[in-house]
C-alpha positions as CSV (number, residue, x, y, z in Angstrom):
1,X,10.8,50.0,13.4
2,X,7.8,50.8,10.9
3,X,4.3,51.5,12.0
4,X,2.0,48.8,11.2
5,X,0.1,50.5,8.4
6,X,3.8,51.8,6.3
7,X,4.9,47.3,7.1
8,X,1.4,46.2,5.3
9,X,2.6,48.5,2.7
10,X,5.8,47.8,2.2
11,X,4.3,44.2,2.1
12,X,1.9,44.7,-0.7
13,X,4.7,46.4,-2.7
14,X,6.7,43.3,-2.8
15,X,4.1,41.3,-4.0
16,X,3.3,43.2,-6.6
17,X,6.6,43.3,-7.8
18,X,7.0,39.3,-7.2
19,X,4.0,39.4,-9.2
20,X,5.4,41.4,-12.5
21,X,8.4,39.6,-12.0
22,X,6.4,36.3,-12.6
23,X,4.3,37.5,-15.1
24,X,7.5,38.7,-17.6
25,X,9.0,35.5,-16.9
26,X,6.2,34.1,-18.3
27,X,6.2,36.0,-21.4
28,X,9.6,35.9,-21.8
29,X,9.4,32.0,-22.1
30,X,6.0,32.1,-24.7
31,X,7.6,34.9,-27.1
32,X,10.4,31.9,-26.9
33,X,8.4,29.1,-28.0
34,X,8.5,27.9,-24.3
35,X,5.2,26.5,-22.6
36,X,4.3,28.3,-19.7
37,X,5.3,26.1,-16.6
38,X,2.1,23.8,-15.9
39,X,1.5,21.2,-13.3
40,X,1.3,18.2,-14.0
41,X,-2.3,16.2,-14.9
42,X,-3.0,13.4,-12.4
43,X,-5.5,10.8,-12.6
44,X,-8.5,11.7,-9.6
45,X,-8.6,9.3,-7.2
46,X,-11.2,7.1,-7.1
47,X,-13.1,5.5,-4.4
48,X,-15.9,2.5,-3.7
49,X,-18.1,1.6,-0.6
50,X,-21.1,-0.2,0.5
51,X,-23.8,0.3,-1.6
52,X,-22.1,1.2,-4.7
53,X,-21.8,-0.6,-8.0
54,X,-18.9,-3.0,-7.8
55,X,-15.5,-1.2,-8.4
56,X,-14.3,-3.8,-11.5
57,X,-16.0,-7.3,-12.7
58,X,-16.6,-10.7,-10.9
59,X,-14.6,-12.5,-13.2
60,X,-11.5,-10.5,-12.6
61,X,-8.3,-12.3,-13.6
62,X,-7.2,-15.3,-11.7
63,X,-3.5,-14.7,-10.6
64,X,-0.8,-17.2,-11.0
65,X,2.5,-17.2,-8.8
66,X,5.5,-16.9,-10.4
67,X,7.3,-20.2,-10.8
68,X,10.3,-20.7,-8.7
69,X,9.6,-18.0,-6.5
70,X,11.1,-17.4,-2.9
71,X,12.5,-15.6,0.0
72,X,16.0,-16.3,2.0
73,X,16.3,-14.5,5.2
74,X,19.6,-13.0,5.5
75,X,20.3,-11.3,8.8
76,X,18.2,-8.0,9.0
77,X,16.9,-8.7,5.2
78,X,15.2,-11.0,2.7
79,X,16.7,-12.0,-0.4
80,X,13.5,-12.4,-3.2
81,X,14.6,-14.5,-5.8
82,X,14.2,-15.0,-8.6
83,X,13.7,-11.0,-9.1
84,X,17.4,-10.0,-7.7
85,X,15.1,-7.8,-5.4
86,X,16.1,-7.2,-1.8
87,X,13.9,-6.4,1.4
88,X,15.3,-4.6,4.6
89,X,13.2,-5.4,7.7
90,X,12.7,-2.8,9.4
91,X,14.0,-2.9,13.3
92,X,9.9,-3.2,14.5
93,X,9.6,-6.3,12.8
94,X,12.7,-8.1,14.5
95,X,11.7,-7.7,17.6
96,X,11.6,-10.5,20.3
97,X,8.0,-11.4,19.8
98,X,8.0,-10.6,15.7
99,X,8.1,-13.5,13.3
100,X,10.0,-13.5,9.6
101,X,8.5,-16.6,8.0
102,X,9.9,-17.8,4.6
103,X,10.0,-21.7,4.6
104,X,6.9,-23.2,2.4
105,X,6.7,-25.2,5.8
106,X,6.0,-22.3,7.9
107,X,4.1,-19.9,5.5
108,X,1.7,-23.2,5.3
109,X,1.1,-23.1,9.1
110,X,-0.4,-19.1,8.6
111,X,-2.3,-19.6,5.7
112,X,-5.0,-20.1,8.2
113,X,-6.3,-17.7,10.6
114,X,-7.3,-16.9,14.4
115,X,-8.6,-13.9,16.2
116,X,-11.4,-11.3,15.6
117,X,-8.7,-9.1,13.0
118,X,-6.8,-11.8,11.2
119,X,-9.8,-14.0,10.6
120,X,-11.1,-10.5,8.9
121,X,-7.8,-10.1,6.7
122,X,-7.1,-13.7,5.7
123,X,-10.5,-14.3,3.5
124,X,-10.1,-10.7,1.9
125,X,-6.5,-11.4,0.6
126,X,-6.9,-14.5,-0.3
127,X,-9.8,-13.7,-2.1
128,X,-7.6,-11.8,-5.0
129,X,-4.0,-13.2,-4.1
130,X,-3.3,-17.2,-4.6
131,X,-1.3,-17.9,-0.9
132,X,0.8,-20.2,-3.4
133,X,2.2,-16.9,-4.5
134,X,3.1,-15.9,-1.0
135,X,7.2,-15.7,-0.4
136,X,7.2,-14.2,2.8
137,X,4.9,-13.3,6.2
138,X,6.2,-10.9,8.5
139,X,4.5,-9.8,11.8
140,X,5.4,-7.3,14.7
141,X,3.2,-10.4,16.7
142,X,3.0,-14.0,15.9
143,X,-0.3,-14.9,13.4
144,X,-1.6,-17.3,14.8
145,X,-1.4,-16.7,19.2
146,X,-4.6,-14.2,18.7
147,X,-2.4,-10.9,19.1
148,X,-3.3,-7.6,19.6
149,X,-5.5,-5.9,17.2
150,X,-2.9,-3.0,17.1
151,X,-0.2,-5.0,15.5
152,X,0.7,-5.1,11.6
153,X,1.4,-7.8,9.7
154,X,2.2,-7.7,6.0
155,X,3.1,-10.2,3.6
156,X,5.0,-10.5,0.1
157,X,3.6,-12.5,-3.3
158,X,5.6,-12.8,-6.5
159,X,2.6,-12.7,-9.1
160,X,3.4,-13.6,-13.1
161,X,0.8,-10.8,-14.4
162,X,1.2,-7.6,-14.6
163,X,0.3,-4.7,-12.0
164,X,-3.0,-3.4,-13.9
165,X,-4.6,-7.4,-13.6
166,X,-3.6,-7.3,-9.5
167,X,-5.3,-3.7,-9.0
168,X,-8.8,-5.9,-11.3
169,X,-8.4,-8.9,-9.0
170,X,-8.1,-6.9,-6.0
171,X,-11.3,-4.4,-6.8
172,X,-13.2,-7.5,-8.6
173,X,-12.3,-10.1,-5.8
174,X,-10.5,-8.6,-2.6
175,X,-13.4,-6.2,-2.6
176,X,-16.6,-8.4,-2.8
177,X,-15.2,-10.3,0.0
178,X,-14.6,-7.1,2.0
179,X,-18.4,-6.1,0.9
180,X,-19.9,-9.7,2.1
181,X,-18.2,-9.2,5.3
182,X,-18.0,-5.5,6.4
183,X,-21.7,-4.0,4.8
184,X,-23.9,-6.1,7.1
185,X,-24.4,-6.1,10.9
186,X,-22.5,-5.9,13.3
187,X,-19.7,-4.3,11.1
188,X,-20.2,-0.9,10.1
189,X,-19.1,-0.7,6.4
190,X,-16.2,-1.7,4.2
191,X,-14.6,0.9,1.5
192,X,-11.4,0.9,-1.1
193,X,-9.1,3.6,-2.8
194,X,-7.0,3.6,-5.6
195,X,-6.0,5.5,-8.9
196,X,-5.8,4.0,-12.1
197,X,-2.7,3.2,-13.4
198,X,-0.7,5.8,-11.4
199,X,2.1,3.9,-9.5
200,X,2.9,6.6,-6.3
201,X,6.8,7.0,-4.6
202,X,8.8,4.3,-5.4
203,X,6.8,3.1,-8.1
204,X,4.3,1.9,-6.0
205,X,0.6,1.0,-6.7
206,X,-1.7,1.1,-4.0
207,X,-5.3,-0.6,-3.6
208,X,-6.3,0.0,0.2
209,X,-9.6,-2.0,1.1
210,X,-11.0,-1.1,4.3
211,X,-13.5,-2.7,7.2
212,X,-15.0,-0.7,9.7
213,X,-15.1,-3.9,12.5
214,X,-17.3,-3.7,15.3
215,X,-17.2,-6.0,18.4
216,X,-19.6,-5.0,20.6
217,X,-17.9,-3.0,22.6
218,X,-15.0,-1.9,20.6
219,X,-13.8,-1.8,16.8
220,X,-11.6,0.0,14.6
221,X,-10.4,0.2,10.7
222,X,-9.0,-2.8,9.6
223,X,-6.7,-1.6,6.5
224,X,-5.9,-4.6,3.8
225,X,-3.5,-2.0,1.8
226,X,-2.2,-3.3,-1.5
227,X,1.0,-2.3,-3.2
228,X,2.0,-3.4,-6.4
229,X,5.2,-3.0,-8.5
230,X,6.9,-4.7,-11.3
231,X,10.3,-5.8,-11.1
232,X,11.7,-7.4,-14.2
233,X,9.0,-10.4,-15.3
234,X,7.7,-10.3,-11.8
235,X,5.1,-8.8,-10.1
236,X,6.0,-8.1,-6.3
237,X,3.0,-7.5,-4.2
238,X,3.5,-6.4,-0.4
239,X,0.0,-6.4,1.3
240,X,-0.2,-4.5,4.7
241,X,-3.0,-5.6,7.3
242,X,-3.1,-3.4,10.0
243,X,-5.7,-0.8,12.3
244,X,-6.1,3.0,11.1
245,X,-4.4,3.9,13.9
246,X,-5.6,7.3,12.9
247,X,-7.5,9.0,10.3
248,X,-6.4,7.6,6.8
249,X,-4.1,5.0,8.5
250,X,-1.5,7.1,9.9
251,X,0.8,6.8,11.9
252,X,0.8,3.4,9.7
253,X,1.5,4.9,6.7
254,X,5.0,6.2,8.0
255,X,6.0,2.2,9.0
256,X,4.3,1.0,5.3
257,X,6.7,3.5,3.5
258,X,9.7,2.6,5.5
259,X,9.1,-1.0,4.4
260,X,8.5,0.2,0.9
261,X,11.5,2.1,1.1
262,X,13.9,-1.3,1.8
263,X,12.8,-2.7,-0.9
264,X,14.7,-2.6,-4.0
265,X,16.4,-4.3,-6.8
266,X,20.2,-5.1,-6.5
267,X,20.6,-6.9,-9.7
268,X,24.6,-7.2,-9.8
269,X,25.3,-5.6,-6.6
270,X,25.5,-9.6,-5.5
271,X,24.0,-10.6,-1.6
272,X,22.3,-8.2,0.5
């Protein structure tokens, strides 16, 4: 066993020779030709909340849906058509309470809203996304009984434009609404994140509007999270609604990404 002081040493030894080591790789590669390893540049995150100037203009884009868009449920998964795209649901969501809705019929009955949360969520979304464009709802609890603040509901829109016009609609629209209702008594703020044309795992772009809510005796962060992808001429957008359930939304995060994660093109791979 060495003494303490000969361990620290031997330790700072290493290191310097880790060090040399790195540095004459590093020459090695520039007397090559070869750039020096570099990370790479990402765009900086940017951020709005009350009292700052509005994230992108009023007169954002109008989105269209896509024409002859839908949803088939099949088993534990929903065939999008027409973008050959298929979504697993995740086990949470097919639970005896949950509800999978994908009939023009059905999604008709939710385009309304009831409850202290979902009456929050409804007029920010539909602010930026047309509910014509909306293929499927999904719910851990059904929309419209009132349920549990805790619960997360997302939904899925087939848009015609491209991603960059549904990240301006969503800061030039989503987010006004979100300001009218969130910076004003007795809520406690409203905010959004994103980065400019920088698509995350999966290919994902991601707009997340949030509501501090207050209800006199309680509240919490209502999350309207955005995610945006292109799939062939389609736009897919898969908007989460959900409580923070921590800071920056986790543990949510983990069940947004598992949902992300099922979804995925199987152009000639037939039925899911």
């Amino acid at each position: 066993m060495f003494p303490e002081a000969s361990r620290w040493a031997a330790f700072a030894v290493c290191l310097a020779l880790a060090a040399c080591r790195k540095g004459d790789g590093g020459a090695a590669r520039e007397d090559a030709g070869i750039a020096p390893d570099a990370a790479p540049a990402r765009a900086a995150p940017r951020s709005w909340m009350c009292g700052d100037a509005a994230p992108a203009p009023a007169d954002a884009p109008a989105l269209a849906p896509l024409p002859g868009a839908k949803a088939k449920r099949l088993g534990s998964a929903l065939k999008l058509e027409p973008m050959a795209v298929e979504a697993k649901l995740e086990p949470r969501f097919l639970g005896w309470s949950s509800e999978v809705l994908t009939e023009r019929g059905e999604l008709e009955r939710v385009r309304g809203a009831v409850g202290e949360w979902n009456t929050i969520y409804a007029p920010i979304v539909d602010a930026a996304l047309p509910f014509e464009a909306c293929i499927a709802h999904v719910g851990e609890e059904p929309w419209l009984e009132n349920a549990s603040y805790a619960d997360m509901t997302y939904r899925i829109y087939a848009l015609r434009q491209p991603v960059e016009d549904v990240r301006r609609a969503i800061l030039g629209r989503a987010v006004r609404e979100a300001e009218r209702i969130g910076c004003q008594p007795p809520h406690r703020g409203a905010a959004a994140k994103w980065i400019d044309n920088a698509a995350g795992e999966g290919g994902w772009e991601r707009i997340d509007v949030t509501v501090d809510l207050w209800y006199s005796d309680y509240g919490g962060r209502a999350h309207v999270d955005v995610r945006a992808r292109r799939f062939g001429d389609a736009t897919v957008a898969a908007v989460f609604l959900y409580e923070a359930g921590g800071p920056d939304g986790e543990p949510r995060q983990r069940d947004v990404d598992a949902v992300l994660r099922g979804i995925r093109e199987v152009k000639g791979e037939g039925s899911p």
